[in-house]
SERO-4910 file (N, C-alpha, C, O; in steps of 0.05 Angstrom, whole numbers):
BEGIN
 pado doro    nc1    nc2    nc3   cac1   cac2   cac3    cc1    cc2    cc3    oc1    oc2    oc3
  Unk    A    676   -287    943    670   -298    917    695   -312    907    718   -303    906
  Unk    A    687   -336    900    718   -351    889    726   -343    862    707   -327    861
  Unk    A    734   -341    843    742   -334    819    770   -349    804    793   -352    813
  Unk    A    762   -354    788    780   -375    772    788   -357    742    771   -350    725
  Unk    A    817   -353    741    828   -338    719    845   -358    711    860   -371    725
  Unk    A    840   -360    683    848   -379    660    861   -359    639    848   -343    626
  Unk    A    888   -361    638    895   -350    610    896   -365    591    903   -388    595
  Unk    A    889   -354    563    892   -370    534    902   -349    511    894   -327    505
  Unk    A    914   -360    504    914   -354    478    916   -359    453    930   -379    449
  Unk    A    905   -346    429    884   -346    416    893   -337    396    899   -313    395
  Unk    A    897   -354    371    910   -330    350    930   -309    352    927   -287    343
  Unk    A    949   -316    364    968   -293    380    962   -282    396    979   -273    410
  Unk    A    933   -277    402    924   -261    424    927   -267    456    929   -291    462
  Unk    A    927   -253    470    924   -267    500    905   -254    516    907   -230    524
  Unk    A    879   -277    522    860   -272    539    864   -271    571    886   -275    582
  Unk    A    844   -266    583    843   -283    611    812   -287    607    798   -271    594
  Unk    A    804   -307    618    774   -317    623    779   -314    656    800   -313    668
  Unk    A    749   -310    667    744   -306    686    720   -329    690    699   -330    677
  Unk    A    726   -348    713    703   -367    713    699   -367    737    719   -373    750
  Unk    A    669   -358    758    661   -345    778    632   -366    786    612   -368    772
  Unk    A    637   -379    809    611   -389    822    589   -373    824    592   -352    836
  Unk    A    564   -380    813    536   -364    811    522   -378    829    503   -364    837
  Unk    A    525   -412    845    503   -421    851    517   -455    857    539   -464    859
  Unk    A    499   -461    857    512   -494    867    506   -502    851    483   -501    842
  Unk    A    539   -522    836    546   -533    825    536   -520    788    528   -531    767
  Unk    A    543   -490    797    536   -472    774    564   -446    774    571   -430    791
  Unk    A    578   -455    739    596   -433    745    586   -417    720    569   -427    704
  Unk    A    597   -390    717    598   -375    694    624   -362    685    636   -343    697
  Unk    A    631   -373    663    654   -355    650    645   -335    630    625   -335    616
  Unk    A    669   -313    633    668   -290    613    702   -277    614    719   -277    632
  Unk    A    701   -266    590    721   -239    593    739   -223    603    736   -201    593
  Unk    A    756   -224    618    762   -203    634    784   -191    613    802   -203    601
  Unk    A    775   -162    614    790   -142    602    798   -122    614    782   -104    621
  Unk    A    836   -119    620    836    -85    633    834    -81    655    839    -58    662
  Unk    A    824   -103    679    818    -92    708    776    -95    701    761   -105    717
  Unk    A    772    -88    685    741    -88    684    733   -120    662    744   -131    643
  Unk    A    712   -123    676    705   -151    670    679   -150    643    658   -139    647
  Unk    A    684   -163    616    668   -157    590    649   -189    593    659   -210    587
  Unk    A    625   -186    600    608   -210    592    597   -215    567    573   -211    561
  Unk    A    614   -224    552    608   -221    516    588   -235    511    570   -228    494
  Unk    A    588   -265    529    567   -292    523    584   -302    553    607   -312    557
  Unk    A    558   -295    570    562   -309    596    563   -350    593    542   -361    586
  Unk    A    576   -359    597    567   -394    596    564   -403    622    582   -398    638
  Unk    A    538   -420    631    533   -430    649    535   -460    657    513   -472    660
  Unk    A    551   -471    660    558   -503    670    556   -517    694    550   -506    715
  Unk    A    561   -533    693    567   -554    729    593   -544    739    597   -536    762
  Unk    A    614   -545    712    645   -552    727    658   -523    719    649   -516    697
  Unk    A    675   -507    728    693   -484    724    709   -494    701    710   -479    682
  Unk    A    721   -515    700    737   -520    673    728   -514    654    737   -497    638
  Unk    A    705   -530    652    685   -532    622    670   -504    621    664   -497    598
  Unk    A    664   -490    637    655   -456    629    686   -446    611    687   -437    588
  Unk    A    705   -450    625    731   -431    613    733   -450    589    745   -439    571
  Unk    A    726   -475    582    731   -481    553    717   -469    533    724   -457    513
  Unk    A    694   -474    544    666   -457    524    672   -434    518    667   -427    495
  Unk    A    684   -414    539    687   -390    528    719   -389    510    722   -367    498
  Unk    A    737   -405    507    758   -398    492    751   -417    466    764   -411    446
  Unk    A    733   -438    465    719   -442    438    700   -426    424    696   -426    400
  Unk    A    692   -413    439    680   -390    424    695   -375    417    688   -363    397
  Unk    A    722   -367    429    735   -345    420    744   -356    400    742   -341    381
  Unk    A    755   -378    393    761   -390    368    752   -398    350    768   -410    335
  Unk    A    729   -397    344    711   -392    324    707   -367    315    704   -361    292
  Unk    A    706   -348    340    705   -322    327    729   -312    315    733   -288    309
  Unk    A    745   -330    312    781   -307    307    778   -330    279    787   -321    257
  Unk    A    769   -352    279    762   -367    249    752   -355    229    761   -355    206
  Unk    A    723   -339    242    712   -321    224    716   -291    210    706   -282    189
  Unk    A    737   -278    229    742   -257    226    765   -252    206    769   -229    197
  Unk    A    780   -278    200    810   -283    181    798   -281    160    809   -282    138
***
């Protein structure tokens, strides 16, 4: 399984996204927390970049709403 780890961070915070081939020319990013992997809002795309964007725009909306 190939796996693509993206760190971001986020409001001071520091993530890792995890963006993982499901299928051809299909990736999914999520979460990884701790050694164990959190699928908060799986995102399904063409390209591994654009899954790991989706999921750290989401995180940034959610750290928008939470201030």
């Amino acid at each position: 399984m190939n796996v693509i780890r993206i760190n971001e961070t986020i409001n001071g915070r520091p993530y890792v996204i995890e963006v993982l081939s499901v299928g051809r020319n299909q990736w999914r990013a999520q979460l990884a927390r701790r050694g164990a992997t959190t699928a908060l809002i799986p995102f399904y795309v063409a390209r591994p970049a654009e899954a790991g964007r989706q999921v750290a725009v989401w995180l940034t909306r959610g750290a928008k709403v939470s201030t």
